[in-house]
C-alpha positions in Angstrom: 0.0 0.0 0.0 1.4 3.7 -0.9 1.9 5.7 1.8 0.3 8.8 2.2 2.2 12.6 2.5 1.4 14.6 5.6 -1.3 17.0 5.5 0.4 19.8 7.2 1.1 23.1 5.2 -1.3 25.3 6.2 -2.4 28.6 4.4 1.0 30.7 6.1 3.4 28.1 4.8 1.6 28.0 1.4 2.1 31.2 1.1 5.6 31.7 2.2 6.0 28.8 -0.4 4.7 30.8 -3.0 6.4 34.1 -2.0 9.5 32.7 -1.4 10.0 31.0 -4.8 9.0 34.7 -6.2 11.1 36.4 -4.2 14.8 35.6 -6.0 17.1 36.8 -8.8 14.0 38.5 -10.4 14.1 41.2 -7.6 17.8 41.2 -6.4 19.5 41.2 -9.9 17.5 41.4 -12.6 16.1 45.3 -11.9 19.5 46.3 -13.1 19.4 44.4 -16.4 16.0 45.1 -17.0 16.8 49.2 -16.3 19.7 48.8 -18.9 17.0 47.3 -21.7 14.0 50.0 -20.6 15.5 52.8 -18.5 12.9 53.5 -15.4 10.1 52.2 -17.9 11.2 49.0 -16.5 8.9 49.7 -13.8 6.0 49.1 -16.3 7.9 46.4 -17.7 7.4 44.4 -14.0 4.0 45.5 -13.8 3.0 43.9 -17.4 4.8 40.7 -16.3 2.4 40.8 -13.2 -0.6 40.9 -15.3 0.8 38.3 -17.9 0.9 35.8 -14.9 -2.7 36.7 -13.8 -4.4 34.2 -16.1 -2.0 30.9 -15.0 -2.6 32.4 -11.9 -6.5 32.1 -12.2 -6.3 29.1 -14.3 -3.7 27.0 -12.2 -5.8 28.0 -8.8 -9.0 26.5 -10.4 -7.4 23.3 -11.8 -5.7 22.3 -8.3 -8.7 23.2 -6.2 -10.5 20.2 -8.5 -7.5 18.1 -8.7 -5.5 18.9 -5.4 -2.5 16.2 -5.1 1.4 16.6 -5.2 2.6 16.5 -8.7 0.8 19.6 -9.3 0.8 20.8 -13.2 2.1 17.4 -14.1 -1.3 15.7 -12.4 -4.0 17.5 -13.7 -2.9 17.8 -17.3 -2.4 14.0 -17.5 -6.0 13.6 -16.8 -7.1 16.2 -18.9 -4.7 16.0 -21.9 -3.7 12.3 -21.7 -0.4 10.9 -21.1 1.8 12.0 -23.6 1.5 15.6 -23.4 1.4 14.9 -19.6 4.3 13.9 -20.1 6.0 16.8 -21.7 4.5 19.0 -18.6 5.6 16.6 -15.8 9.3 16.6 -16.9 9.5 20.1 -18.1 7.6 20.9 -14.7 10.3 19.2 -13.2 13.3 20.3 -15.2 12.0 24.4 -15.1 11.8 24.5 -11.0 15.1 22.5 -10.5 16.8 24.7 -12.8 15.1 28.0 -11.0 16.1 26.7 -7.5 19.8 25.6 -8.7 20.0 29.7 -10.1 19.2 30.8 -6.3 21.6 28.3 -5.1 24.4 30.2 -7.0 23.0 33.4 -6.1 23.5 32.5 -2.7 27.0 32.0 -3.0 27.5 35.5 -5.1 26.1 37.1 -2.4 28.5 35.6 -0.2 31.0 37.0 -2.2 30.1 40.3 -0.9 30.6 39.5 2.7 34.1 37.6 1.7 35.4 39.0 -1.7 38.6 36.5 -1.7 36.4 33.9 -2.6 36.0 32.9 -6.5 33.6 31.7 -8.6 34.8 27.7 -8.0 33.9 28.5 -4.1 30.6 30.3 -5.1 29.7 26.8 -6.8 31.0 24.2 -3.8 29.1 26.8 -1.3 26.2 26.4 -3.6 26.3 22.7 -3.5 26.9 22.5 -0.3 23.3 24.9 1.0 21.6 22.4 -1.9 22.8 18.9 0.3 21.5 21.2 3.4 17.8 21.8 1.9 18.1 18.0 1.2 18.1 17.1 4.7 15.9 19.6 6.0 13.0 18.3 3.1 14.0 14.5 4.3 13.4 14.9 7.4 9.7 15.9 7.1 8.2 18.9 4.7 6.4 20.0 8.4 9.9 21.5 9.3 11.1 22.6 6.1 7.5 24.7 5.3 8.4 26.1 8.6 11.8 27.2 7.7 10.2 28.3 5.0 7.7 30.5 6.9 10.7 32.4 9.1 12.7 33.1 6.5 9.8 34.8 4.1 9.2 36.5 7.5 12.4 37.8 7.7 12.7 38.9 4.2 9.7 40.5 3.9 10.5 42.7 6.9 13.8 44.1 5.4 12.4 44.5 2.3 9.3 46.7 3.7 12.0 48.9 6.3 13.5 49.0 2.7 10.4 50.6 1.4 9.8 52.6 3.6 13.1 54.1 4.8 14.6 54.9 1.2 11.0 56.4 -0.2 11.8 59.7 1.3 15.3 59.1 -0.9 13.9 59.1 -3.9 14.2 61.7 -6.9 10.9 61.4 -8.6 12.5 63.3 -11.1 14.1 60.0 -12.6 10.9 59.0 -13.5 10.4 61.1 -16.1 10.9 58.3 -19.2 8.0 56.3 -17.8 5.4 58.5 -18.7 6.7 58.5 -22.6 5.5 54.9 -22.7 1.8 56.6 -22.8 2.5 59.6 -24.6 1.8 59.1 -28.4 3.0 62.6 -29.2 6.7 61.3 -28.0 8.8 60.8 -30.7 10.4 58.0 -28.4 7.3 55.9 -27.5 7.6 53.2 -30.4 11.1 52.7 -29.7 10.5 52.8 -25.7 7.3 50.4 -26.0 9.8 47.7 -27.9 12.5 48.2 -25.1 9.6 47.7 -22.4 7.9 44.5 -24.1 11.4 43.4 -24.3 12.0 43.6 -21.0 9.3 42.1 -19.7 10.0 39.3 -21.1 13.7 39.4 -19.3 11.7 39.7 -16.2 8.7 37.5 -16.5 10.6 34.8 -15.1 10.6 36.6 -11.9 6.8 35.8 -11.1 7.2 32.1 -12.5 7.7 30.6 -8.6 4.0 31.9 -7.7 2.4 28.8 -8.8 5.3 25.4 -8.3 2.9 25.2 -4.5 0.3 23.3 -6.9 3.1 21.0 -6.6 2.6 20.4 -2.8 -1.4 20.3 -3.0 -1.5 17.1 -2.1 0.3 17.8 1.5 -1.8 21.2 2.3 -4.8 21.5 4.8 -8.0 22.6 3.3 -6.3 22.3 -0.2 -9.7 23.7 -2.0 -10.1 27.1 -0.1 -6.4 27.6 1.1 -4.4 26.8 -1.7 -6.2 29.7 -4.5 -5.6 32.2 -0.9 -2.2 31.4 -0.7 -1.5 32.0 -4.2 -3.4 35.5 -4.7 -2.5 36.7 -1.8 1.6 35.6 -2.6 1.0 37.7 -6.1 -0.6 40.8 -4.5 2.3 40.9 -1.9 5.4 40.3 -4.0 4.1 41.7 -7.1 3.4 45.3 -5.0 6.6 44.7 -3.5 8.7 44.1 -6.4 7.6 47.9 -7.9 7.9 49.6 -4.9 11.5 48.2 -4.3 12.5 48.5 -8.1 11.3 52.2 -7.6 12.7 53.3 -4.6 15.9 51.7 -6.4 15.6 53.7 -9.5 14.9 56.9 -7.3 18.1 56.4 -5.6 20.6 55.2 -7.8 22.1 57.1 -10.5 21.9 55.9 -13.8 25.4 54.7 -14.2 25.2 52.9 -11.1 22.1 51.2 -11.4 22.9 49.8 -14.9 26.1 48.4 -14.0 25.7 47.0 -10.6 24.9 43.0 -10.1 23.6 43.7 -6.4 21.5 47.0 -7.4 19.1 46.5 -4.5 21.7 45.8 -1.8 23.8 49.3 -3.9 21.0 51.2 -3.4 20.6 50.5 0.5 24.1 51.5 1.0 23.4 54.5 -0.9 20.5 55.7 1.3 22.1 54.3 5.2 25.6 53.3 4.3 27.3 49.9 4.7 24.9 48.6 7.3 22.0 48.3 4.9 24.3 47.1 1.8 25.0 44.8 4.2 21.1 43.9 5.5 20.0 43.9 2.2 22.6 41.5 1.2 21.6 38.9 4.0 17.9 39.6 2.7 19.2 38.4 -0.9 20.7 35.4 0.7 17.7 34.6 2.3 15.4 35.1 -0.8 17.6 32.8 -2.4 17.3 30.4 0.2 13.6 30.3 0.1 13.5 30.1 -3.8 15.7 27.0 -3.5 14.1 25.3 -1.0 10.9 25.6 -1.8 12.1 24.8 -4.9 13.0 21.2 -4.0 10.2 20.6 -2.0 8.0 21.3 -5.0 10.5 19.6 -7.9 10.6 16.5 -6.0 7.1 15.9 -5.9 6.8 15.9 -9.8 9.1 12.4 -10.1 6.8 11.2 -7.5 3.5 11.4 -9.4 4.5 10.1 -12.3 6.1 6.9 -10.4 3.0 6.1 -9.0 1.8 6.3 -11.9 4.2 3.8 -13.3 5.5 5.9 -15.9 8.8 6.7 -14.7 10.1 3.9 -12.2 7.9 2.8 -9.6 10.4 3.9 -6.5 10.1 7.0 -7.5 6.9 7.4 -5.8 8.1 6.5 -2.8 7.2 7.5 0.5 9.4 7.1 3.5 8.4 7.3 7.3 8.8 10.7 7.8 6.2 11.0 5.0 8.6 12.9 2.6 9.2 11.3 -0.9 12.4 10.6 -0.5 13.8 9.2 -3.5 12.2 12.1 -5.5 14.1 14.7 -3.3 17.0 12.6 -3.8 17.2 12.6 -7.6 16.2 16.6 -7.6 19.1 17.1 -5.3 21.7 15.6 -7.2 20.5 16.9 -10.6 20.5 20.5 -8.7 24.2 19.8 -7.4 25.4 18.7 -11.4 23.9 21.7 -12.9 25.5 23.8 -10.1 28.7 22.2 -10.6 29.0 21.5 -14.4 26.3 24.0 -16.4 26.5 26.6 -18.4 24.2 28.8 -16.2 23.0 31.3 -18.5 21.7 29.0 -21.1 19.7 27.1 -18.8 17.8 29.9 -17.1 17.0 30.7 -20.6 15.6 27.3 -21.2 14.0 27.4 -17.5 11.9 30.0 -19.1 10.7 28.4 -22.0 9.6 25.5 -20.2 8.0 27.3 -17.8 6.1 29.4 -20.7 4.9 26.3 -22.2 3.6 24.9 -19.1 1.4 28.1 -19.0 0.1 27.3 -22.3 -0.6 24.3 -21.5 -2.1 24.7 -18.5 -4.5 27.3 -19.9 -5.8 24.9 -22.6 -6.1 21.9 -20.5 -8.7 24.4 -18.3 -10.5 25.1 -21.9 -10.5 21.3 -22.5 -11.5 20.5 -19.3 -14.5 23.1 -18.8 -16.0 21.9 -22.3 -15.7 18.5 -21.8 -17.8 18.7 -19.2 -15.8 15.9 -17.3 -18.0 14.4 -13.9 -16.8 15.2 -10.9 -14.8 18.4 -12.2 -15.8 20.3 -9.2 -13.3 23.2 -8.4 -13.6 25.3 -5.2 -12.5 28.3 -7.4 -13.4 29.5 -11.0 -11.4 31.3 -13.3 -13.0 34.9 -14.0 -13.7 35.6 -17.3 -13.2 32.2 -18.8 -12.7 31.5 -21.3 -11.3 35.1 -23.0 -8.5 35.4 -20.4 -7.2 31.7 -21.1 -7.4 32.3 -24.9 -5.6 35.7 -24.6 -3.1 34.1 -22.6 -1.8 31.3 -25.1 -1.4 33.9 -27.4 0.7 36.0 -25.6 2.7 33.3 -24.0 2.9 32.0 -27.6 4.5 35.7 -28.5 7.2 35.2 -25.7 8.2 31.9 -26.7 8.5 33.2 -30.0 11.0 35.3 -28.6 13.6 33.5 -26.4 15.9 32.4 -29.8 17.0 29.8 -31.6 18.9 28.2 -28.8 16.4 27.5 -26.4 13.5 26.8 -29.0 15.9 23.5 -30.3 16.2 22.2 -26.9 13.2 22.3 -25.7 11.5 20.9 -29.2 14.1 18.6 -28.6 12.9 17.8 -25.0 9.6 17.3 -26.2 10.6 14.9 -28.4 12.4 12.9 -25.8 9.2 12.7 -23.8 7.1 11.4 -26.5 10.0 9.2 -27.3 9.8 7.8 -23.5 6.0 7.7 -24.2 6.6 5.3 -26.5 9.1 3.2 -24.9 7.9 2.8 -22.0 4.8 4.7 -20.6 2.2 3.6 -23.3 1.9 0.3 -21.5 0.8 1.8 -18.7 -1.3 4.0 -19.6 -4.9 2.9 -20.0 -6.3 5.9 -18.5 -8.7 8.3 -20.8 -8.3 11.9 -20.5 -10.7 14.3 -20.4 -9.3 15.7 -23.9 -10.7 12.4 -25.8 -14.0 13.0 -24.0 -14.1 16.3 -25.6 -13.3 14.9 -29.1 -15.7 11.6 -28.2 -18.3 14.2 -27.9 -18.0 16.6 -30.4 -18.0 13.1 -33.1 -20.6 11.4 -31.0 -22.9 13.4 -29.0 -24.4 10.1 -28.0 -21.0 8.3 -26.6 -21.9 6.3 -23.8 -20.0 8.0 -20.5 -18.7 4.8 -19.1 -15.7 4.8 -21.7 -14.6 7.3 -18.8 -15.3 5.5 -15.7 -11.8 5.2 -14.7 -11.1 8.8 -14.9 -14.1 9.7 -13.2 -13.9 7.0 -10.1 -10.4 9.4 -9.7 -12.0 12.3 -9.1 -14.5 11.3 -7.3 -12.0 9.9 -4.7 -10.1 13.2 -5.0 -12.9 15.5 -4.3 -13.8 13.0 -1.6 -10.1 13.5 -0.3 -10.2 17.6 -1.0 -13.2 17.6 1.2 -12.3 15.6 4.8 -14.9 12.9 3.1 -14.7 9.5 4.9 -17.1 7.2 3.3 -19.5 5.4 5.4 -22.2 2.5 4.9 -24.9 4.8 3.0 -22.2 6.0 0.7 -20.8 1.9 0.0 -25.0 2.0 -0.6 -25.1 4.9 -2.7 -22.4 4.0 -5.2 -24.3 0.9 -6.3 -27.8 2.3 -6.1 -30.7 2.6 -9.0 -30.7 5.8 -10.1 -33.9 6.5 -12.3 -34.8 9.8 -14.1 -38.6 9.2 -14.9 -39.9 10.7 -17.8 -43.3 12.9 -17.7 -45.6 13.4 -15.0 -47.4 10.3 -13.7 -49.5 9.1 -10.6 -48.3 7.3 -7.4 -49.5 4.0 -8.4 -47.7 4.1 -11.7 -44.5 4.9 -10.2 -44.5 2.2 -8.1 -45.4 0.0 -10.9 -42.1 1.0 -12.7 -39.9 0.9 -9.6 -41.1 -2.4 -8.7 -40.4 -4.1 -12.6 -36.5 -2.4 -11.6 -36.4 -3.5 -8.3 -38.2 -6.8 -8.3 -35.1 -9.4 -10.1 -32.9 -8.2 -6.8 -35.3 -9.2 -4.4 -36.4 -12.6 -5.4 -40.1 -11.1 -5.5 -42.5 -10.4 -8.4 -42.7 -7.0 -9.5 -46.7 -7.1 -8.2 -45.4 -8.6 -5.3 -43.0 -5.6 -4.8 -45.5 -3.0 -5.6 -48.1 -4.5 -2.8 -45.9 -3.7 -0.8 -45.4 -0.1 -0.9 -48.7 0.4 -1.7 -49.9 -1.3 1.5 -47.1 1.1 3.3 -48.2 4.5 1.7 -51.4 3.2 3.2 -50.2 3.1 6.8 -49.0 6.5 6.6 -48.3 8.8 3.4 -44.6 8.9 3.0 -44.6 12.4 1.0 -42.7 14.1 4.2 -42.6 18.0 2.5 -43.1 19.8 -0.9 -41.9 17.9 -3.4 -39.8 14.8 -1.8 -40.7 11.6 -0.4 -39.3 8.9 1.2 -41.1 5.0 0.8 -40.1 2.3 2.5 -40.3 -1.3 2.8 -39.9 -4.1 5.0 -38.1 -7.1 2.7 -37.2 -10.7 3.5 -33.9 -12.3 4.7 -30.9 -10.8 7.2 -28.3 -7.9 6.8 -30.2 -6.8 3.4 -30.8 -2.8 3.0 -30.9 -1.2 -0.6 -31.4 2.5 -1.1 -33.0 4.0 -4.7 -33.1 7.5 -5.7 -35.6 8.8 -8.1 -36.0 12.1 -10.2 -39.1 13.5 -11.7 -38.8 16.5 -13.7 -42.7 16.7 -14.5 -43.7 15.3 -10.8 -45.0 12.3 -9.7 -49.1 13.4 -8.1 -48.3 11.6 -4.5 -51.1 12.7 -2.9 -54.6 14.9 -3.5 -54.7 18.7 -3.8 -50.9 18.2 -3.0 -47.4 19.9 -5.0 -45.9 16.9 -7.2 -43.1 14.9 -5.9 -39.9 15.9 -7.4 -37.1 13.8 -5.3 -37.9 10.0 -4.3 -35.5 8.4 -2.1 -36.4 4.9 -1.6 -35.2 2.5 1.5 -35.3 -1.2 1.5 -34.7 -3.6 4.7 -34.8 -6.7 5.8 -36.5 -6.5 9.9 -32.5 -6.7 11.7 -31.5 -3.3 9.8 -34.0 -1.2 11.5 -31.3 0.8 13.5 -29.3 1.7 10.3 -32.8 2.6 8.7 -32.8 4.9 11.2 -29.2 6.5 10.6 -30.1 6.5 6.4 -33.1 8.7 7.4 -31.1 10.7 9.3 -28.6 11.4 6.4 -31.4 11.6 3.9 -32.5 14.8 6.4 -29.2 16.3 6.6 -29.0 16.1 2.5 -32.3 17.6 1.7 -32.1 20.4 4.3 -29.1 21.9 2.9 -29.4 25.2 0.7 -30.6 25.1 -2.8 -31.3 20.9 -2.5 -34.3 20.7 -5.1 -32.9 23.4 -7.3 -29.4 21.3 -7.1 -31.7 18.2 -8.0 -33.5 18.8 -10.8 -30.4 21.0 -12.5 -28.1 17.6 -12.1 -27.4 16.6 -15.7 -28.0 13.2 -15.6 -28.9 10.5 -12.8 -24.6 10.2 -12.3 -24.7 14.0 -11.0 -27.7 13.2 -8.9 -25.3 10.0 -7.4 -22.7 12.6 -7.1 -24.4 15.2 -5.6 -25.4 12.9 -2.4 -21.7 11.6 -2.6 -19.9 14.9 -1.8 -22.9 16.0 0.1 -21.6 17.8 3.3 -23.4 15.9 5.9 -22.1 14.4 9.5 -21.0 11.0 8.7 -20.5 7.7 10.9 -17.9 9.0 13.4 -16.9 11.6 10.8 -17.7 15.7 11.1 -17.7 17.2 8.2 -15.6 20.7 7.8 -17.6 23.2 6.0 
């Protein structure tokens, strides 16, 4: 039997997760590089990047809250765009946030530099190695205390970056600001020019906000995964997207322009500019420790990709492997020592480049498997949070992400086509015997050639996601669920009386109770005569007495039209039927009393008679949020 991760990042480590893989090179080096491409424009050149991530933003936050298990991007998009192109994500997934985490790793040991300068670029990599082996430990010995590592240091940092903030804005020269207003001025004779310098930079600093969503990887270890991962992740972006232009501004408004486009450190140049050596120096440690949070949390998150797709038997089985401690640890293993190669042997540069293709095409990707997904009207897709303005935003987004591919070079474009090819290659090697799985992406084509396609071509699939939601929601199954999964569900078709609807539920029920459908009807119809079993408007609940020992059945019927129950009374709408033999009466009891919790609930008939199909009525009393056998359900 697998063993299962530990439920235990709530929403403050999911966010210091999220903020902490944002919080990296993209803030501590990059404003420099990006000033030299745009000037102080490069302040709008952050803010488009921010609103270029919105829609994988949106769209990853709605596709974990339905499918919330480690693995992340790599999980959902093999069960919505089938193995092959899951594939593709679950490696490049993999391969993007290693590479991201091993760039911090060797940031940290630039930054060291600064406190030691004798060191050289050979020490930068062993020290970089060296706080990589560290993480390792700390994310072996349980993600519990590496999440809160991960929570002081994101603590720490975002202090010094707010004192920052706050000390250096009454620094700053407005008057450098000037440029930025040329980007919306069409009467500037520099605005084409400056617009193409901006665009350009943003695509230099995109990468920056590309940690916000690698905590889908972790979903399957977070508490209240459907309301705390989308939290975590909007309010990460809000934080450390407002914080990355206030701290790029007070550093423009500080720094000269020489300075600022020459400097490697311009944040750390800028404090030192505004209190001296001491905050060089505090703004220095607060580099380190960005860097320290984007390469932890960037382990904790790679690691979890390998382990999806082991247990899912398409890389080697001990990859999904889950020690005592409840950490995956060969996963973290093999991220580890990749992380240490690439530190020690890589050509740095190309790589991030790389990094950020892969992690552009995961975007793409992700925002068509949510178009797949919504249109295919999979069962059980239930997510806790919707994208707005599906399905413009997701469409808009391709494009644009398609634009910035477009633009990374030559270089970059081979390998990763290259890396794509590999994947279908190891598709075809090896994963294509294990995969017997359909996606939701061949239900969508299924229907569009087939309106008529039977659903149980999907059952696998479906069964998943049931047991995910079931997960997602604190669900623990007891005996009227085992009931409810093998129940009749009947839709009946126009309105009809009492005694007719008996008549057809007895012809269903009668094979599976050794009795003759007349038999069968007598018997309600000798019960409704006792007492009438329509309880309120519109639902009713008929039981029988039946034969034998340790026999109890449960049937759930629909009308549309109404079934006319009683005299001068509203139709009947929801039918729930209950059938026992004389030694069930106590759990009799206990189905009533879950039948009552159901019904009570806000919205029940509308939610009834809206259900698609007799599966979403099944479903609907599945995932129903009702106090189970020993078993309190969180709302």
């Amino acid at each position: 039997m697998t063993a299962k991760l530990q439920k235990s990042l709530g929403f403050f480590a999911l966010f210091s997760l999220a903020a902490g893989a944002m919080i990296s090179s993209g803030l501590f080096v990059l404003p420099a590089i990006a000033y030299s491409e745009a000037g102080a424009a490069c302040l709008v050149s952050y803010f488009l990047a921010g609103v270029l991530m919105l829609p994988s933003v949106f769209t990853k936050a709605e596709l974990i809250t339905a499918m919330p298990r480690s693995g992340g991007t790599y999980f959902y998009v093999k069960r919505i765009l089938g193995t092959p192109v899951g594939l593709i994500a679950g490696f490049a997934d993999w391969f993007s946030i290693a590479l991201k985490s091993s760039f911090a790793l060797i940031g940290i040991g630039a930054f060291v530099v600064m406190l030691f300068p004798h060191l050289t670029f050979e020490h930068i990599k062993f020290i970089a190695a060296g706080t990589c082996l560290l993480f390792t430990v700390l994310n072996l010995v349980s993600v519990k205390t590496s999440g809160g590592m991960q929570s002081a240091l994101v603590v720490g940092l975002l202090t010094i970056l707010g004192l920052f903030v706050i000390i250096g804005w009454r620094h700053v020269n407005f008057a450098r600001f000037v440029s930025v207003l040329h980007v919306f001025d069409p009467a500037s004779s520099a605005q084409d020019d400056l617009l193409r310098r901006v665009l350009e930079a943003t695509g230099l600093v995109f990468i920056s906000f590309g940690g916000l969503t690698k905590i889908v990887s972790v979903a399957g270890e977070s508490r209240d995964a459907g309301r705390q991962l989308p939290r975590a992740m909007l309010w990460a972006f809000g934080v450390v997207t407002s914080l990355y232009l206030l701290v790029v501004a007070v550093t423009i408004g500080v720094l000269d322009s020489e300075t600022l486009g020459t400097s490697l450190t311009p944040i750390s140049a800028a404090a030192t500019a505004i209190v001296g050596p001491v905050g060089g120096i505090a703004l220095a440690v607060a580099a380190m420790l960005a860097f320290i949070t984007t390469a932890n949390a960037g382990i904790l998150s790679a690691s979890r990709v390998p382990m999806a797709m082991g247990r899912d038997s398409l890389v080697p089985g001990f990859f999904g492997k889950v020690g005592r401690t409840g950490t995956p640890w060969v996963s973290i293993l093999w991220t580890s020592l990749f992380m240490v190669v690439v530190v020690l042997l890589l050509d740095i540069e190309m790589l991030a480049k790389v990094a950020s293709t892969f992690m552009i095409l995961l975007f793409i990707i992700d925002n068509f498997a949510l178009l797949v997904v919504r249109y295919s009207r999979v069962r059980y897709y239930r997510p806790t949070y919707r994208s707005p303005l599906f399905p413009w935003i997701q469409i808009a987004a391709i494009i644009a992400y398609s634009v910035l591919i477009a633009q990374m070079g030559r270089v970059p474009l081979f390998i990763t086509f290259g890396f794509i090819m590999f994947a279908f290659g190891w598709y075809s090697l090896f994963a294509h015997k294990h995969d017997k799985r359909n996606s939701a992406l061949v239900k969508l084509s299924a229907r569009m050639l087939n309106r008529n396609l039977l659903d149980g071509h999907f059952e696998e699939l479906e069964v998943e996601l049931l047991g995910i939601l079931q997960d997602r929601d604190d669900i623990q199954e007891d005996r009227f669920d085992r009931l409810l999964k093998n129940a009749l569900v009947r839709d009946m078709d126009g309105p009809v009386t009492r005694r007719e609807f008996f008549d057809a539920l007895a012809h269903d029920l009668a094979p599976g109770l050794d009795l003759t459908p007349d038999d069968v009807q007598n018997l309600f119809c000798e019960r409704e005569a006792m007492s009438n079993t329509n309880i309120s408007r519109g639902l009713a609940i008929p039981h029988i007495l039946v034969g034998g020992k340790d026999r109890f059945e449960v049937a759930l019927v629909r009308s549309h039209q109404g079934i006319m129950w009683t005299d001068g009374e509203p139709p009947v709408h929801a039918v729930f039927v209950l059938l026992g033999s004389m030694d069930q009466r106590d759990f009799h009891l206990r189905a009533l009393m879950a039948i009552a919790q159901i019904v009570q609930q806000q919205d029940f008939m509308k939610r009834w008679l809206n259900a698609r199909d007799t599966e979403d009525l099944r479903a609907m009393m599945l995932l129903s949020k009702r106090k189970r056998e020993n078993k309190t359900i969180k709302k």
